[in-house]
C-alpha positions as a Python dict, from the first residue, in 0.01 Angstrom:
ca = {
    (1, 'X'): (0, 0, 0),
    (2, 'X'): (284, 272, -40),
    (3, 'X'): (137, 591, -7),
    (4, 'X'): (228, 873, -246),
    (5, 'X'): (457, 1091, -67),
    (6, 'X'): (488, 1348, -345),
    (7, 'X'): (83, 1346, -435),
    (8, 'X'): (31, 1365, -106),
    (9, 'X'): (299, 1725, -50),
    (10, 'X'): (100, 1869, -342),
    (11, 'X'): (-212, 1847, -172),
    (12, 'X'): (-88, 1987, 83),
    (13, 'X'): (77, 2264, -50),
    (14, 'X'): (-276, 2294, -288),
    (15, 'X'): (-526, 2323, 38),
    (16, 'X'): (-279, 2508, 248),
    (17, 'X'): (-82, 2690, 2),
    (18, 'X'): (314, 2737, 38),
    (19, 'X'): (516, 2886, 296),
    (20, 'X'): (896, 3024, 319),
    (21, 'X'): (1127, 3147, 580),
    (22, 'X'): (912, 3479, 516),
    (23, 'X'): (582, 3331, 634),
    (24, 'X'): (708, 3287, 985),
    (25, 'X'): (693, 3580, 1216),
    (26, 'X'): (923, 3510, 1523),
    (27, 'X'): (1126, 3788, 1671),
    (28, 'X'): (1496, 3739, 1630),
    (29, 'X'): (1726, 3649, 1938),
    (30, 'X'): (1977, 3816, 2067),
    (31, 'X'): (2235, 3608, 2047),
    (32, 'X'): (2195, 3505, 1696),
    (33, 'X'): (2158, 3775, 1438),
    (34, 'X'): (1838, 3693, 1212),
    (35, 'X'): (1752, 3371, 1427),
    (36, 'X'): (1453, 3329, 1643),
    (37, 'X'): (1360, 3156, 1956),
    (38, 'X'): (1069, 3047, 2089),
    (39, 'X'): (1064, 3169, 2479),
    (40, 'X'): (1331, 3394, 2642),
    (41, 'X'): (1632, 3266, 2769),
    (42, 'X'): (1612, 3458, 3115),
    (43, 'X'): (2009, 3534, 3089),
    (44, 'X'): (1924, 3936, 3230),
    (45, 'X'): (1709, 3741, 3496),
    (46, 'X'): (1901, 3424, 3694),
    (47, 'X'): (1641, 3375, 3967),
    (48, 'X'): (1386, 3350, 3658),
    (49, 'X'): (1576, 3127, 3474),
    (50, 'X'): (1649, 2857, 3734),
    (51, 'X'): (1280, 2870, 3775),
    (52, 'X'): (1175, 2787, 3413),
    (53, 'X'): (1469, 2521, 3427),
    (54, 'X'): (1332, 2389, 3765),
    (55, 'X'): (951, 2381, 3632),
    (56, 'X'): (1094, 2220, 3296),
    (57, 'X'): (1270, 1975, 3469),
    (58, 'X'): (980, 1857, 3657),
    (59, 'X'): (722, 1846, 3366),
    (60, 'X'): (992, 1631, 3198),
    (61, 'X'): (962, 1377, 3467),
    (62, 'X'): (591, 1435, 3490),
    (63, 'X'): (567, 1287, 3127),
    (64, 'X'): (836, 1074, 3081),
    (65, 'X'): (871, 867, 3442),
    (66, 'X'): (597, 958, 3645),
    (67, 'X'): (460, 616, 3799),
    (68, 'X'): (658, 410, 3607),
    (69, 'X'): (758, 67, 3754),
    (70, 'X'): (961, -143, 3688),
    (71, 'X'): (819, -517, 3552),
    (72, 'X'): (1066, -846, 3482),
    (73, 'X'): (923, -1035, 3210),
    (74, 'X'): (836, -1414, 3334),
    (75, 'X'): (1039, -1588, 3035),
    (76, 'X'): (1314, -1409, 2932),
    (77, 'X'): (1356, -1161, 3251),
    (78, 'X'): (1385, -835, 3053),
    (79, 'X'): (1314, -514, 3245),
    (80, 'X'): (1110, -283, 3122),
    (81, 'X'): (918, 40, 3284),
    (82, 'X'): (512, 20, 3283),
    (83, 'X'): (261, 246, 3342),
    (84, 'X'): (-82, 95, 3321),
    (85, 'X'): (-354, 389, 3261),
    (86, 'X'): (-640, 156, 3230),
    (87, 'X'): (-706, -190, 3116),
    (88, 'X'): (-687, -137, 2790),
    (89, 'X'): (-390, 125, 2812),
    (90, 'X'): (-62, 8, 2884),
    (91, 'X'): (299, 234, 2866),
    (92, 'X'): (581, 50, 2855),
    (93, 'X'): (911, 172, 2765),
    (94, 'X'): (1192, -23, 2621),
    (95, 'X'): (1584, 3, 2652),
    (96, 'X'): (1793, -118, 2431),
    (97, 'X'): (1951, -345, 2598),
    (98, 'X'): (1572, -548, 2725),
    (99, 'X'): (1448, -435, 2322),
    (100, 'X'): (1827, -626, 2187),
    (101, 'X'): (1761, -938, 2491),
    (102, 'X'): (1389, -1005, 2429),
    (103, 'X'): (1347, -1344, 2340),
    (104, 'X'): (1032, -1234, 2130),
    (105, 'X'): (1236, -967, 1958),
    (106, 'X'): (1523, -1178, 1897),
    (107, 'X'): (1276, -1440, 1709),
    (108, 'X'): (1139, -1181, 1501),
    (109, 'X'): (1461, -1073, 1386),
    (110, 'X'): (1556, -1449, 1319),
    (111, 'X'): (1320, -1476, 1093),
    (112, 'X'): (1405, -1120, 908),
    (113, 'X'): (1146, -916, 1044),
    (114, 'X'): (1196, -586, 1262),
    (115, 'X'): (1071, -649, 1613),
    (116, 'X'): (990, -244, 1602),
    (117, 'X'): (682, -314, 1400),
    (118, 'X'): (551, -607, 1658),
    (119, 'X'): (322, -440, 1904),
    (120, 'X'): (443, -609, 2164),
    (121, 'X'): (597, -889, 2336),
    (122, 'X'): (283, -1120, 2424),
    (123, 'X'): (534, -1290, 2711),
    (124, 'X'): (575, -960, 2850),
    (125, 'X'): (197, -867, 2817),
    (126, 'X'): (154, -1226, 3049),
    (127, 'X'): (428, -1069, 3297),
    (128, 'X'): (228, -737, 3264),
    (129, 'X'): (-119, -833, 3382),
    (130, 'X'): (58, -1090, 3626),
    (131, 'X'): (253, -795, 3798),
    (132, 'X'): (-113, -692, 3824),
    (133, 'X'): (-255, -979, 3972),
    (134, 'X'): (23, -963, 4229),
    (135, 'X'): (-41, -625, 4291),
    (136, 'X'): (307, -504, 4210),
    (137, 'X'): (183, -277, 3930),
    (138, 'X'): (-154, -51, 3910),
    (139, 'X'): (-362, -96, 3715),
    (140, 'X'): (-444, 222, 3714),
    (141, 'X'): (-182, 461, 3764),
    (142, 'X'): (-196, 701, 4074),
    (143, 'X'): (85, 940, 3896),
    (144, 'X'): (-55, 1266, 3801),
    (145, 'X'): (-182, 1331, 3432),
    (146, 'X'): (90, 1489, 3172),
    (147, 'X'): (12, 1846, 3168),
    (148, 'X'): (-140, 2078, 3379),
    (149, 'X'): (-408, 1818, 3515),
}
């Protein structure tokens, strides 16, 4: 079942009533007459800017590749990064070029379907909880927690 988009916007507009460029009270930057920013740009400060650059670089490896490893599937030897965070909890993330190789994938998309609406590749789930058998991947993840955890 489609959903409504439009019903759906004018409930939404009903319960939380409408908003314009007006609504929004962010102070404008400096650079950029009328525009706004969300967090300072440091430019007066260079010590404090390479900081927030430094602390942003490391929270976006915190989320994005902390204790990640890297698992071969068993049938079609794709390479994907995993993160197991439990046993039912599994992060894997796909490049193209093991999403375009897949042998799963590439049936689905035989048949006319769009492999991004599969869950997963069941052959790679096998290689998955075989890496942890082996012991090559945790099963649960030592990395620390996204955030400040």
């Amino acid at each position: 079942m489609k959903p409504d988009v439009d019903r759906i916007a004018r409930s939404m507009v009903q319960l939380h009533g409408g908003h314009d460029a007006a609504d929004h009270h962010h102070a404008p930057g400096p650079d950029v007459p009328g525009s706004w920013r969300k967090a300072p740009d440091f430019a007066s400060n260079p010590d404090r800017a390479a900081a927030v650059h430094e602390s942003t670089r490391q929270d976006r490896e915190r989320y994005l590749t902390a204790g990640l490893a890297a698992v071969d599937c068993r049938h079609c030897h794709v390479t994907v990064q995993v993160k197991k965070l439990g046993p039912a909890h599994t992060s894997v993330q796909w490049s193209t070029e093991a999403t375009q190789r897949c042998v799963y994938f590439a049936e689905i998309r035989e048949s006319g379907g769009d492999p991004a609406r599969a869950r997963s590749c069941p052959r790679l789930t096998d290689s998955i909880r075989h890496a942890v058998a082996e012991g090559c991947l945790e099963e649960y993840s030592n990395a620390p927690a996204p955030g400040d955890g």
